[in-house]
Every structure is written in C-alpha cells, then in structure tokens.
C-alpha positions as CSV (number, residue, x, y, z in Angstrom):
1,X,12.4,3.7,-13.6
2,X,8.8,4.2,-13.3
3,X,6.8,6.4,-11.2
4,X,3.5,5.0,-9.3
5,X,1.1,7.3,-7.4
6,X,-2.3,5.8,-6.2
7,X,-4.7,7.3,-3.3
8,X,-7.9,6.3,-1.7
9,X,-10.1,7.3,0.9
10,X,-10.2,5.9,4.4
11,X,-13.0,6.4,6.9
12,X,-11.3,7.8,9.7
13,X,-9.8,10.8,11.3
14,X,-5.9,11.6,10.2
15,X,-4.6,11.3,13.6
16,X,-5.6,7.9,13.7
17,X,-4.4,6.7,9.7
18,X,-0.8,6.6,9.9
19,X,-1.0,4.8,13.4
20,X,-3.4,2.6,12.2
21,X,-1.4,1.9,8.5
22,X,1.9,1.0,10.6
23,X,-0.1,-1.7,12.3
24,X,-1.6,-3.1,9.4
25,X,1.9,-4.3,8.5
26,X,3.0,-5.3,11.9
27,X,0.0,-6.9,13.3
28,X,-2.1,-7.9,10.5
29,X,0.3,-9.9,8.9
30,X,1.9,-11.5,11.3
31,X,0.7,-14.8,10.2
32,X,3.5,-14.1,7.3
33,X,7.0,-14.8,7.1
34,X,8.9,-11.9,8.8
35,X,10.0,-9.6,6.1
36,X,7.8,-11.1,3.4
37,X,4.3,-9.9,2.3
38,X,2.0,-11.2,-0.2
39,X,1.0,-9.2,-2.8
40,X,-2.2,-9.8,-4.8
41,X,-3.7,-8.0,-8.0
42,X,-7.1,-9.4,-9.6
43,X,-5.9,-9.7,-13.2
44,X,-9.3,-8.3,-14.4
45,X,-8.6,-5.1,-13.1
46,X,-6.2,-4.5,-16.0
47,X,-8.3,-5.6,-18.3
48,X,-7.6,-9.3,-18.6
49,X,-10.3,-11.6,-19.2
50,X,-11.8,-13.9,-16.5
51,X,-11.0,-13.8,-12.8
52,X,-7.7,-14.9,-12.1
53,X,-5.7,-13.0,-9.3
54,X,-2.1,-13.0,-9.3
55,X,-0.4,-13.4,-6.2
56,X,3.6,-12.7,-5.4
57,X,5.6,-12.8,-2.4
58,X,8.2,-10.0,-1.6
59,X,10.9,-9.1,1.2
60,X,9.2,-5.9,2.6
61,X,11.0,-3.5,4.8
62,X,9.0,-0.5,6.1
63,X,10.2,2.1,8.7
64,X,8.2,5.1,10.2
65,X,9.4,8.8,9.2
66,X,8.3,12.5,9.8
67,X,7.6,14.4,6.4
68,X,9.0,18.3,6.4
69,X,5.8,19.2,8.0
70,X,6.6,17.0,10.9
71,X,3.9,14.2,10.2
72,X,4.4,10.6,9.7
73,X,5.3,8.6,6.4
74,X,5.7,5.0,6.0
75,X,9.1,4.2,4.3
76,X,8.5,1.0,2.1
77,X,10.5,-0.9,0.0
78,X,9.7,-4.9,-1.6
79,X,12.1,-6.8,-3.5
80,X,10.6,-9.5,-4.9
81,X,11.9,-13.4,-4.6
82,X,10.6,-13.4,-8.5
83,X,12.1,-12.0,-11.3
84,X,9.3,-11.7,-13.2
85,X,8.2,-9.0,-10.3
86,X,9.6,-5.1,-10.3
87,X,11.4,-4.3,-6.5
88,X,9.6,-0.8,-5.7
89,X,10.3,2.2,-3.1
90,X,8.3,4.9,-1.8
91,X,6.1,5.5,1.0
92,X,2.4,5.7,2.0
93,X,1.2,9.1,3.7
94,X,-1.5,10.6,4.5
95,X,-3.9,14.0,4.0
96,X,-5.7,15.6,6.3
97,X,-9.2,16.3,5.5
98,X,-12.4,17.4,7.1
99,X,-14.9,15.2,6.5
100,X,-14.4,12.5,8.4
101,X,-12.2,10.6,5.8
102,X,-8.5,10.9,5.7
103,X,-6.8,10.2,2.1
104,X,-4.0,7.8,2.1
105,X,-1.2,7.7,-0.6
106,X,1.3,5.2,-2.3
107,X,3.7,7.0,-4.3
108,X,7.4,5.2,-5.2
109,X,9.3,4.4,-8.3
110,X,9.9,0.7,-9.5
111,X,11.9,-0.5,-12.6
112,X,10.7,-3.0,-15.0
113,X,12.8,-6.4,-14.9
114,X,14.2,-7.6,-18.2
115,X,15.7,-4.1,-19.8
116,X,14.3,-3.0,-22.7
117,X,11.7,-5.9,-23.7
118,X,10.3,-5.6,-19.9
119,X,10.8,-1.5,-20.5
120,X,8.0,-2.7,-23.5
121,X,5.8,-5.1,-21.6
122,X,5.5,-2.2,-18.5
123,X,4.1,0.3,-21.2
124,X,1.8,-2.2,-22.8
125,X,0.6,-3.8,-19.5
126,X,2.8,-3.9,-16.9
127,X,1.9,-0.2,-15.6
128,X,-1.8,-1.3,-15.1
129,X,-0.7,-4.6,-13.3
130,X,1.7,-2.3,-11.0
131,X,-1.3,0.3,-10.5
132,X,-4.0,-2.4,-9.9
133,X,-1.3,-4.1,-7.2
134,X,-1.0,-1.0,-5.6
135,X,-4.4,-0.6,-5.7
136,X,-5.4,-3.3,-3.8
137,X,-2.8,-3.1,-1.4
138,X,-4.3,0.1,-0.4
139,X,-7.8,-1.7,-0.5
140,X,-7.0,-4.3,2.1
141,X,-5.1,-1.4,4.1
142,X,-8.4,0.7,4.0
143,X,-10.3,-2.6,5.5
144,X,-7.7,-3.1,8.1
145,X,-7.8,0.3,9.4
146,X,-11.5,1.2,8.9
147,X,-11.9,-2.1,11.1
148,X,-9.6,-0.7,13.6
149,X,-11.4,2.6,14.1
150,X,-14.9,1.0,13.8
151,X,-13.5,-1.2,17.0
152,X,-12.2,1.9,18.4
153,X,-15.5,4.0,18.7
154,X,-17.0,0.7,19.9
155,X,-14.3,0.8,22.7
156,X,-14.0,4.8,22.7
157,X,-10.6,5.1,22.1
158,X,-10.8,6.2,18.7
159,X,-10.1,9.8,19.8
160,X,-6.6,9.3,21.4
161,X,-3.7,9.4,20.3
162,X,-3.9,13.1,18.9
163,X,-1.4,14.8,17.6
C-alpha cells in the first residue's frame, strides 16, 4: 500500500467547501455513468515528454461523514475497470482558514497493481502519475466550487448555510 496526501487552496469560506465538494460529484458529473468518474492526469506533470493526458474511468462511491471534530469528510473510494489502474480510498476534507480561502485535502492509500514489478514501476513513476491524478482531480474540484460561490455572491446566498 501506498499513501497519497495532496491539498490546495480554494477561494471560498469553509462552511461553504464541503457542501460545495459533495455537489461537484453529484451534480457536476452527472453527464457520467452513475458510479463511474473519469479520471484525467496530463502526463507532463510527471515529467513525461509532450502533452499527452491520460484518461481512466473508475467505479466511484463517495458518502458524507463527520470527522471527530464534528465536521464533514467525503468518504471516497474508485476501483478502476483497468488493471493497469491502482483502486484507492480515503477522503477529501477540509481546513478552516481566515483568509478567505479554505484548504481542501485528498489523503487515502492505494496499492500498485501487478505485485512486486508494479511495487517497482509505483516508485519509479507510478507515485508521480498517482500524485499528478490527484492533483488534478482537486484542480477541476477547485473550478467547480470557486464557480459555485462566485454564482453565489452574485445571487447572495453565499453566506448560508453556516454551520
């Protein structure tokens, strides 16, 4: 098993990240297959030549939770439909912070297909493909949810819900 923790900043109060995140996944891809999700990683990110993007499908399954302090935490879990591709779990939460952003983490554990030889290819390159993928599924949930609050203080309701 591997471990894989990647954060970014979103532009928008805490209160309104989580709410916002669970959407993504339930309205913004709703053009999808239920329970699948397209994952897609630009190849040059990990330091491969040229401009090719990789794209995989998975079975997703997400479900909201309350941390220990009470807040909420998206459960995910994707098994891919390729076996070229890891299956991963973990969840995406989010940190309170006082500047108008709000940080949101992925942090889960995947194993390598293939035993030992993939147990090679994840230290050589795999790690930086599963890093870049989870980068830039946290990327396109940043867009979504900066959209949705942009649209919100257009509309003023980008104060309510609180917590």
């Amino acid at each position: 098993m591997a471990n894989l923790t990647e954060r970014i900043d979103v532009k928008c109060p805490h209160h309104f990240l989580m709410r916002h995140t669970e959407r993504y996944f339930a309205v913004h891809r709703r053009d999808q297959t239920p329970g699948t999700f397209g994952l897609t990683v630009d190849m040059s990110r990990v330091g491969l030549p040229g401009k090719v993007q990789a794209r995989h499908d998975v079975r997703m399954s997400y479900r909201i939770l309350k941390d220990a302090a009470g807040h909420d935490v998206i459960d995910l879990t994707w098994d891919p439909d390729d076996r070229f591709v890891p299956s991963f779990a973990g969840s995406l939460s989010g940190e309170r912070r006082d500047d108008g952003y709000s940080g949101l983490s992925l942090a889960g554990t995947y194993e390598a297909p293939f035993g030992a030889i993939g147990a090679m290819f994840d230290a050589v390159l795999g790690r930086r493909i599963a890093a870049a993928t989870a980068r830039a599924l946290l990327e396109d949930v940043k867009r979504f949810v900066e959209s949705d609050y942009q649209t919100a203080l257009s509309t003023s309701l980008a104060e309510s819900p609180k917590e």
